[in-house]
C-alpha positions as CSV (number, residue, x, y, z in Angstrom):
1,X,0.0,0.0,0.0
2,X,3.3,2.3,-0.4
3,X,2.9,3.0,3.7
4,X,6.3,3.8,4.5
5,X,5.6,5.3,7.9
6,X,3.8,5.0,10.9
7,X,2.1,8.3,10.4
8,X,0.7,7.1,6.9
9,X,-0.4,4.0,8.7
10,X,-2.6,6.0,11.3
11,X,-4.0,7.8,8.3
12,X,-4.8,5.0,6.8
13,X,-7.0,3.4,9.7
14,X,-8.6,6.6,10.6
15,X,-9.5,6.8,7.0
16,X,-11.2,2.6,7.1
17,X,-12.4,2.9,10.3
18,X,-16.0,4.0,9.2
19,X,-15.4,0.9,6.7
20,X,-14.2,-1.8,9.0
21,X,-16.5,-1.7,12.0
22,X,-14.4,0.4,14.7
23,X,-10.9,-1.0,14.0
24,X,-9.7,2.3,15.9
25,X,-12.3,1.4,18.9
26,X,-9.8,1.1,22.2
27,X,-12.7,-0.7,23.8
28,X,-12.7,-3.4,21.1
29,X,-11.6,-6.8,22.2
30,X,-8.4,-8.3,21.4
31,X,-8.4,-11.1,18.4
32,X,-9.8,-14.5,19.8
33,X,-6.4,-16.8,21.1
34,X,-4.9,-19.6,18.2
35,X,-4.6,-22.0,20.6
36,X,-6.0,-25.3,19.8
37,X,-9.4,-26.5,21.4
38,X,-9.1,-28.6,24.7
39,X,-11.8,-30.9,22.5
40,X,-11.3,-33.3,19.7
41,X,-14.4,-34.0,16.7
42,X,-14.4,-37.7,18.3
43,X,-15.1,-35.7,21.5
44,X,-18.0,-34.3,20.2
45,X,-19.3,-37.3,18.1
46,X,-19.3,-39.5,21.6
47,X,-21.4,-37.2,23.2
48,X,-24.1,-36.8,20.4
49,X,-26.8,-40.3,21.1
50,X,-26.1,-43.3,18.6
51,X,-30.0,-42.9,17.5
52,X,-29.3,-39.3,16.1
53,X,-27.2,-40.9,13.4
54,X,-29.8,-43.8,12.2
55,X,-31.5,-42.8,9.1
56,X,-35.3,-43.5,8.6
57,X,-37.0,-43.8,5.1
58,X,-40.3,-43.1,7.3
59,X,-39.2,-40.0,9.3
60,X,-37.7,-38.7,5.6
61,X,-40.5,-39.1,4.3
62,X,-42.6,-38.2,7.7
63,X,-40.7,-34.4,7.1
64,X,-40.9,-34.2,3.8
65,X,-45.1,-35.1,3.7
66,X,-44.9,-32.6,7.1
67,X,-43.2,-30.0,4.8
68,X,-45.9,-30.4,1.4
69,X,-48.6,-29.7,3.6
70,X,-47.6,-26.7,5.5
71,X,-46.4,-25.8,1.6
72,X,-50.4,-26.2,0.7
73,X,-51.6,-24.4,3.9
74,X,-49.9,-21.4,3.1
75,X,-50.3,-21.7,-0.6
76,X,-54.0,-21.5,-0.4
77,X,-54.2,-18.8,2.7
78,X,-51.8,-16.7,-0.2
79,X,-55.0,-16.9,-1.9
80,X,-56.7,-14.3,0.2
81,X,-54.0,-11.8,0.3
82,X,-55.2,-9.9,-2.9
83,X,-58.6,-9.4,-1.9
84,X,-58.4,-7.9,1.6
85,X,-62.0,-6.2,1.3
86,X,-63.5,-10.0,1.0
87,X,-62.0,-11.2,4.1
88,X,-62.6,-7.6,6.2
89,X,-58.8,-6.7,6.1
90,X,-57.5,-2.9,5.3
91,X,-56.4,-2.4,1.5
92,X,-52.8,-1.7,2.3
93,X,-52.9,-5.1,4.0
94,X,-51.6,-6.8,0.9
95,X,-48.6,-4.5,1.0
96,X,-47.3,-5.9,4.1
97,X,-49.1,-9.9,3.7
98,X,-47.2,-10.7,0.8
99,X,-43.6,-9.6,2.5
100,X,-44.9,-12.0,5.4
101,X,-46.4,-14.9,3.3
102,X,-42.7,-15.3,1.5
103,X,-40.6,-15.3,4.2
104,X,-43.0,-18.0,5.4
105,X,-42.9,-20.1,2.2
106,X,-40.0,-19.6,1.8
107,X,-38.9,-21.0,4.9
108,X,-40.7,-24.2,4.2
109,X,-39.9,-24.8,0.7
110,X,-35.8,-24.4,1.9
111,X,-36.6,-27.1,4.2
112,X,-37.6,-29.3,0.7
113,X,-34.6,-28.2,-0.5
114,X,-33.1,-29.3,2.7
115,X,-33.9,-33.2,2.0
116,X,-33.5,-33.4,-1.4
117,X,-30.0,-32.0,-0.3
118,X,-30.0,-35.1,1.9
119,X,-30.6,-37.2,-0.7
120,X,-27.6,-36.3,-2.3
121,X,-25.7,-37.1,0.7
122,X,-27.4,-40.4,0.7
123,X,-28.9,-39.3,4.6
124,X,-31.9,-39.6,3.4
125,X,-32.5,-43.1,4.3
126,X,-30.6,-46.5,4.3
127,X,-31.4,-47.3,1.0
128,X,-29.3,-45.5,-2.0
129,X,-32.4,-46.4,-4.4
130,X,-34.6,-44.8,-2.2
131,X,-32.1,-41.6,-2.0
132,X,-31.8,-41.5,-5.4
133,X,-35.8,-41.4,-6.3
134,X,-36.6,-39.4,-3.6
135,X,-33.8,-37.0,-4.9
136,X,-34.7,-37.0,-8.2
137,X,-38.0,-36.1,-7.7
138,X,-37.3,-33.3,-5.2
139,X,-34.6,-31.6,-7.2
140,X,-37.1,-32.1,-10.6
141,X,-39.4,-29.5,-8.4
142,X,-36.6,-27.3,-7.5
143,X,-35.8,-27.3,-11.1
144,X,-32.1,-28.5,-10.7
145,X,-30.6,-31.7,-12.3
146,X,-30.5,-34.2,-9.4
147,X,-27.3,-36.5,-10.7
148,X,-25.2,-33.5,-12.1
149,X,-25.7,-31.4,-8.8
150,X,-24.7,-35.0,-6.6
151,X,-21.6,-35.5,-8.5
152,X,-20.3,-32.4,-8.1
153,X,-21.5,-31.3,-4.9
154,X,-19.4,-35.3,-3.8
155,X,-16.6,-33.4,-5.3
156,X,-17.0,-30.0,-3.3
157,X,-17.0,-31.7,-0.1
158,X,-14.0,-33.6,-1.1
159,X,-12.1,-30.6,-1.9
160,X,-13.5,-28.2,0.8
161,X,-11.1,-25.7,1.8
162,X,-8.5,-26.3,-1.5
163,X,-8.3,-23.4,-3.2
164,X,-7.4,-25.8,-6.0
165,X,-9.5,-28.0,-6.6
166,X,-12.8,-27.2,-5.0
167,X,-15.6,-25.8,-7.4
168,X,-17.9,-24.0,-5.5
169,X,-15.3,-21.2,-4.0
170,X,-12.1,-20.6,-4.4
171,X,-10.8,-17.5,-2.6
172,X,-8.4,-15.1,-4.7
173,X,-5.0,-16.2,-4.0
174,X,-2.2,-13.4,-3.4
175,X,-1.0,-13.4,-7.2
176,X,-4.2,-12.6,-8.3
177,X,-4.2,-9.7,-5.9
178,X,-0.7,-8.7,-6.7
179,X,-2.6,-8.5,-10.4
180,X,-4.7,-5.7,-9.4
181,X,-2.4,-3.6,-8.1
């Protein structure tokens, strides 16, 4: 950054500080310790029950039927939304109903997304048949290409964290900032 003293340097800060949530704030606490955790995974792993890693084809299933419905509910109470005089509502109501009636959708249609992402991890039940249609079906809804997205999402969590090899991200590495300047 050409900084060749300490007088630029305070310059600089004072002039990201707005940008960089209170860097210059003296009451700000000091960068978390690198020391590593007093805990291992296998730590963690013993303490979770064995029954919370069985998979069930009928609670799958159980979630996902639990899911369509709420899906329907909501679906068919949207109905009302644009004709608030009908149903004794205000006619701004719509306004601030629709907002509402999204966030709520959409919150249940990510949790569809949720198992057909399961499928792909085959956690959707013991049977990889049963995965696989399940997945099919649910990523044919969500208009994404089941087999495609399970091949390379495999690969993505067998790269994670290589700035090589995974395909999902890959943060900029220094040459390609040494490019920009």
């Amino acid at each position: 950054y050409n900084v060749d003293s300490d007088k630029d340097r305070q310059y600089m800060l004072q002039e990201l500080n707005p940008f960089a949530d209170g860097i210059m704030n003296k009451r700000r606490p000091a960068n978390p310790p690198l020391a590593p955790p007093t805990f291992t995974l296998k730590t963690i792993k013993d303490a979770i029950p064995e029954h919370c890693f069985k998979r069930s084809l009928a609670k799958s299933v159980g979630f996902l039927l639990t899911d369509f419905v709420k899906i329907a509910i909501f679906g068919y109470l949207a109905t009302f939304i644009s004709n608030p005089v009908a149903i004794n509502l205000p006619a701004w109501s719509p306004y601030v109903l629709w907002p509402i009636y999204w966030v709520i959708q959409g919150t249940v249609m990510t949790g569809v997304w949720v198992l057909a992402h399961e499928c792909g991890h085959q956690s959707f039940s013991e049977s990889e048949l049963a995965n696989n249609i399940f997945g099919t079906v649910l990523h044919s809804l969500l208009l994404v290409p089941y087999h495609p997205w399970r091949i390379t999402h495999g690969r993505h969590h067998n790269n994670t964290g290589s700035c090589e090899n995974d395909e999902v991200f890959a943060p900029s590495t220094r040459m390609d900032w040494a490019n920009e300047m």
